[in-house]
N, C-alpha and C positions, 0 to 999 in steps of 0.2 A: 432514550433507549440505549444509545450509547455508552452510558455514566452505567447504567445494568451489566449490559455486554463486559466492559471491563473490568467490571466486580467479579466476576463469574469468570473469565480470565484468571484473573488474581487468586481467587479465591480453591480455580482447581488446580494451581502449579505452573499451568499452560503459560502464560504471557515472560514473553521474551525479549518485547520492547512495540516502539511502535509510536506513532505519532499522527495529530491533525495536521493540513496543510491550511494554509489562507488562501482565498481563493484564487482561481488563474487568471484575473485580471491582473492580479500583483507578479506574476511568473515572469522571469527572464529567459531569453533562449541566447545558448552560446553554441556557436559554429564555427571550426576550422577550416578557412575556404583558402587553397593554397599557400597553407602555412602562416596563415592569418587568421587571429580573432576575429568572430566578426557578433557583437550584442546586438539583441533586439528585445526592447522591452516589451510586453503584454503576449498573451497565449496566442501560439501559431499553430497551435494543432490542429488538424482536419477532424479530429474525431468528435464526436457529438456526446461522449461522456469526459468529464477531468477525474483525474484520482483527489478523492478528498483526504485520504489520511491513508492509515494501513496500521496493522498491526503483524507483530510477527509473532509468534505461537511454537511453543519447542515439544511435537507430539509424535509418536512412534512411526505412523504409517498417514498416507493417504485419507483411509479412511476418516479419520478422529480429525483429520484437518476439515473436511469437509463436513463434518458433521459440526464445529463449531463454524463456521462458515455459515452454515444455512443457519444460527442463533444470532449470527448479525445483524442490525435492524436493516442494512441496505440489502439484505437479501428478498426484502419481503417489495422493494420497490424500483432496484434497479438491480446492480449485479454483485457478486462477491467474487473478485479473482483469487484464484489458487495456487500460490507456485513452490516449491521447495528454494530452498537458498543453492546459491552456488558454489560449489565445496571449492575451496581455494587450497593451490599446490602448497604443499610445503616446502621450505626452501631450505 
């Protein structure tokens, strides 16, 4: 479903980049604890979903994001998150 999804991406303009992750057994966390690195390997998250990939999508409004969102195959079995990018100052 996904090899779809990103045809259909590609195919209407929309895709802006985007990528799979490997899974969060492989994940490292890095933490600053009084001006110290501090590694740990494997997933510390509390949350009970991992981000598996993402894609970014370059669409007018809201709407049209959400509307490709719900053509995601993970819509149909867990969740699609939605967020706009974060505009960065110019210097």
């Amino acid at each position: 479903g996904y090899m779809a999804f990103s045809q259909a991406l590609q195919e209407a303009g929309v895709a802006a980049g985007g990528a799979a992750l490997q899974g969060p057994e492989t994940s490292t966390t890095v933490r600053l604890l009084r001006g110290k690195r501090h590694v740990q390997d494997g997933p510390f998250s509390e949350a009970k979903e991992q981000l598996g990939g993402y894609f970014t999508i370059d669409v007018p409004d809201l709407d049209a994001a959400l509307e490709w969102a719900a053509k995601c195959p993970a819509a149909s079995d867990a969740g699609v998150e939605v967020r706009p990018l974060l505009p960065m100052a110019a210097k």
